[in-house]
N, CA, C and O of each residue as an XYZ file, in Angstrom:
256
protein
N     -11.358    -17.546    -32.094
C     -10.219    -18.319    -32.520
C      -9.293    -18.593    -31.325
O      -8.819    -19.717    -31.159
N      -9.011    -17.482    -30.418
C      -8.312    -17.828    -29.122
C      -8.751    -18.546    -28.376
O      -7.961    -19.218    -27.712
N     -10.362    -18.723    -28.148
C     -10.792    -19.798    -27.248
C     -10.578    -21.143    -27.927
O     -10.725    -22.049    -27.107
N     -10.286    -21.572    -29.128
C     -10.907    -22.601    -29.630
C      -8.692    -23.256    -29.368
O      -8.329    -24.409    -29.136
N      -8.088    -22.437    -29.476
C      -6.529    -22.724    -29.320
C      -6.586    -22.803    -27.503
O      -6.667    -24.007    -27.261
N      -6.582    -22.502    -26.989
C      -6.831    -22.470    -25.242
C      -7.346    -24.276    -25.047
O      -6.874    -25.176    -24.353
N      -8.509    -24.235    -26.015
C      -9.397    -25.328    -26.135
C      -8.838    -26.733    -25.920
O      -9.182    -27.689    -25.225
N      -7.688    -26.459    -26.918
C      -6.874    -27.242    -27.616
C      -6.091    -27.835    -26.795
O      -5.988    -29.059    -26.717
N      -5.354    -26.859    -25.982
C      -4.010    -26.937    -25.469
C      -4.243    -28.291    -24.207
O      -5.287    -28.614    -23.639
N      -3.195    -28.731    -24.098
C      -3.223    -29.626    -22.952
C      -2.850    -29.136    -21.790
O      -2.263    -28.054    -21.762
N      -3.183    -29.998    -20.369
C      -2.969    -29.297    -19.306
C      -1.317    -28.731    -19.050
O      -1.010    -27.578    -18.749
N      -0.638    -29.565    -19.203
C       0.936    -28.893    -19.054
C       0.901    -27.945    -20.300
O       1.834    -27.180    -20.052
N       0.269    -27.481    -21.712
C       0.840    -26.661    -22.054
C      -0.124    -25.470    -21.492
O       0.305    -24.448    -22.027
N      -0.957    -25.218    -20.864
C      -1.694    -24.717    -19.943
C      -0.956    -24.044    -18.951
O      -0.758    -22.830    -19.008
N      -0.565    -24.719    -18.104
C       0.462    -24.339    -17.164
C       1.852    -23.924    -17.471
O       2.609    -23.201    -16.822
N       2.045    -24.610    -18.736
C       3.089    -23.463    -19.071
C       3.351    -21.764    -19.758
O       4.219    -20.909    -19.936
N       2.019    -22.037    -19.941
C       1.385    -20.198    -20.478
C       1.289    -19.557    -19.763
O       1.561    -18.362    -19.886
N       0.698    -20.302    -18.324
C       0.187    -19.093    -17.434
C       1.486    -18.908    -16.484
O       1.523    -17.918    -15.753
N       3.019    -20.246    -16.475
C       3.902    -19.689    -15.951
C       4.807    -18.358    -16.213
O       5.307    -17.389    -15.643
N       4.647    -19.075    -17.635
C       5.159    -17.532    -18.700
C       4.761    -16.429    -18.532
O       5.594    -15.525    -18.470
N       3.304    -16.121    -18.398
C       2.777    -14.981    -17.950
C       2.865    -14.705    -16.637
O       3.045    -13.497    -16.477
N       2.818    -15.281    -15.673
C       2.966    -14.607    -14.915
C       4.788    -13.924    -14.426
O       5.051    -13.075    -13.575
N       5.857    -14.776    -15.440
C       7.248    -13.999    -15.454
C       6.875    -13.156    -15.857
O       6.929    -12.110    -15.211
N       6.240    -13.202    -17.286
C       6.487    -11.899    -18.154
C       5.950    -11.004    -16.970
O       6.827    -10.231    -16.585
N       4.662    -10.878    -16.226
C       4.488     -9.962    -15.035
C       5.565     -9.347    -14.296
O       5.994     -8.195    -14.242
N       5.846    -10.307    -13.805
C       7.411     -9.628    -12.671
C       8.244     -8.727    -13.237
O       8.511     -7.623    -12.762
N       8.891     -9.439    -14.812
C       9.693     -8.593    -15.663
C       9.037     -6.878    -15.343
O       9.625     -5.940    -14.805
N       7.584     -6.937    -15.918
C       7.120     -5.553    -16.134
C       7.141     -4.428    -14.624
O       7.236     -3.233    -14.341
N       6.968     -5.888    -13.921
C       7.318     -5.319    -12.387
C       8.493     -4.409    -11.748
O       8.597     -3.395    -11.057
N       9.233     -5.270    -12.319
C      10.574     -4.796    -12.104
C      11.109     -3.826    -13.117
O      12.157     -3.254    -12.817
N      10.577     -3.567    -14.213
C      10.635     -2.572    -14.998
C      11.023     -0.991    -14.587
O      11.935     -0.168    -14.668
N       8.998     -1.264    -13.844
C       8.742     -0.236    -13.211
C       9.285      0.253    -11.852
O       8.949      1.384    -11.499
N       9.991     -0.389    -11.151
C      10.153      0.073     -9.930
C      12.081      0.202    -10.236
O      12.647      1.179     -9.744
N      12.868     -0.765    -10.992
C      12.894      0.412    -11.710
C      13.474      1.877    -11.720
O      14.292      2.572    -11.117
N      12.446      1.948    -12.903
C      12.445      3.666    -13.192
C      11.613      4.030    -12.222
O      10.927      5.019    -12.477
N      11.492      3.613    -11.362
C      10.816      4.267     -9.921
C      12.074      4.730     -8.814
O      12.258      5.684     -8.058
N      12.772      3.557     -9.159
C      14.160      3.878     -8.038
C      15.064      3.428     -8.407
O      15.386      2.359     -7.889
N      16.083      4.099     -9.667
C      16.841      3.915    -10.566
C      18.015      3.299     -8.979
O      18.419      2.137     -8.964
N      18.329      4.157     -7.983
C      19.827      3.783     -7.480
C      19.321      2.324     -7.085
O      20.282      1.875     -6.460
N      18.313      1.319     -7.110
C      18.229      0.058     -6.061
C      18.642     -0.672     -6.769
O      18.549     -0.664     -7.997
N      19.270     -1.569     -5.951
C      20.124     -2.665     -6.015
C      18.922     -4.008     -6.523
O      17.904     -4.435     -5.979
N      19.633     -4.373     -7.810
C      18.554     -5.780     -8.078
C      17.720     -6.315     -7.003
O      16.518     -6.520     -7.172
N      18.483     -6.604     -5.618
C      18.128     -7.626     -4.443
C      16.811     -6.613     -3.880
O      15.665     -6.886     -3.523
N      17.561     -5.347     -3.987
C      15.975     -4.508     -3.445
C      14.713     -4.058     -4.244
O      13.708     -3.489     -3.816
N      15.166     -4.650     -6.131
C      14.368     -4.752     -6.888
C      12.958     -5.926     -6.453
O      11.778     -5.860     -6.109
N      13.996     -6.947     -6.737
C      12.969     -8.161     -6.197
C      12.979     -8.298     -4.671
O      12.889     -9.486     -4.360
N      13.073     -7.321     -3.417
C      12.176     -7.727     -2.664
C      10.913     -7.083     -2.604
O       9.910     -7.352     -1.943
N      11.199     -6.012     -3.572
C       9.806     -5.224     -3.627
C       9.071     -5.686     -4.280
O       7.961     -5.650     -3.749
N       9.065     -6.462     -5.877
C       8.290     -7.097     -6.222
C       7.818     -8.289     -5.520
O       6.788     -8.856     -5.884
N       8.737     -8.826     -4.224
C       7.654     -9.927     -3.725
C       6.504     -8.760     -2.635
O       5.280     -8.644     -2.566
N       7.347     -8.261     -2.121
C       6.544     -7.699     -1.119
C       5.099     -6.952     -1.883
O       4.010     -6.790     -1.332
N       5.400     -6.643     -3.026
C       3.875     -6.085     -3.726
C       3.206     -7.434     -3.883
O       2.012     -7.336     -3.598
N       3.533     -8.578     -4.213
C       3.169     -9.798     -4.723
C       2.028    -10.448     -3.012
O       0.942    -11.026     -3.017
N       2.782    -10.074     -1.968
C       2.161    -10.784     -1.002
C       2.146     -9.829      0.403
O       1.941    -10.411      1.468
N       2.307     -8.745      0.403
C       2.627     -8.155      1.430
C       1.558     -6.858      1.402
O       1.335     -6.672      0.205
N       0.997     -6.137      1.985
C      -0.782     -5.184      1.908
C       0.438     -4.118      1.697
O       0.694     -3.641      0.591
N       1.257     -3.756      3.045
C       1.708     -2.816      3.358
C       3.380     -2.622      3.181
O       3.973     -3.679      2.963
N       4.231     -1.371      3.251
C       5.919     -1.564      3.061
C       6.392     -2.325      4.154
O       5.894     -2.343      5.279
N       7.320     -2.915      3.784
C       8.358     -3.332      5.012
C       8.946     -2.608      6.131
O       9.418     -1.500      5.873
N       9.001     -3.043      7.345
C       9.196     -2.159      7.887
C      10.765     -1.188      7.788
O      11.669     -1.829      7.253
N      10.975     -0.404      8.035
C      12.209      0.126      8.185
C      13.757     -0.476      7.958
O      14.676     -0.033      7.268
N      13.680     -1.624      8.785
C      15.267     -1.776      8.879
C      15.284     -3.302      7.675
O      16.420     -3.745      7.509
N      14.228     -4.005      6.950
C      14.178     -4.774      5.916
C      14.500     -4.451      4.832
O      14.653     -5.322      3.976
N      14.702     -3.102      4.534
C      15.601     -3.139      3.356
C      16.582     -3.283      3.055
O      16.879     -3.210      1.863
């Protein structure tokens, strides 16, 4: 039944599912890190979620 709705959908509403999902991702991202490091500051929330997003290794030292 899910493939046959997928099926359905047109390309923009396509792309708008998988934009959604991939927020809803970050959200969960940022969830976790978080209750990983309750004192960080939003800004050091999301640079960690980019830096997990595109980066192998931590930033160096003085980038936070």
């Amino acid at each position: 039944m899910q493939l046959e709705i997928e099926r359905a959908m047109t390309g923009e509403e396509r792309l708008i599912r998988a934009l959604e999902m991939s927020e809803l991702a970050r959200e969960f991202a940022k969830a976790r890190i978080r209750s990983d490091h309750p004192d960080w500051s939003e800004a050091q929330i999301t640079r960690e979620v980019l830096r997990l997003a595109f980066l192998p290794r931590p930033l160096p030292h003085g980038f936070r």
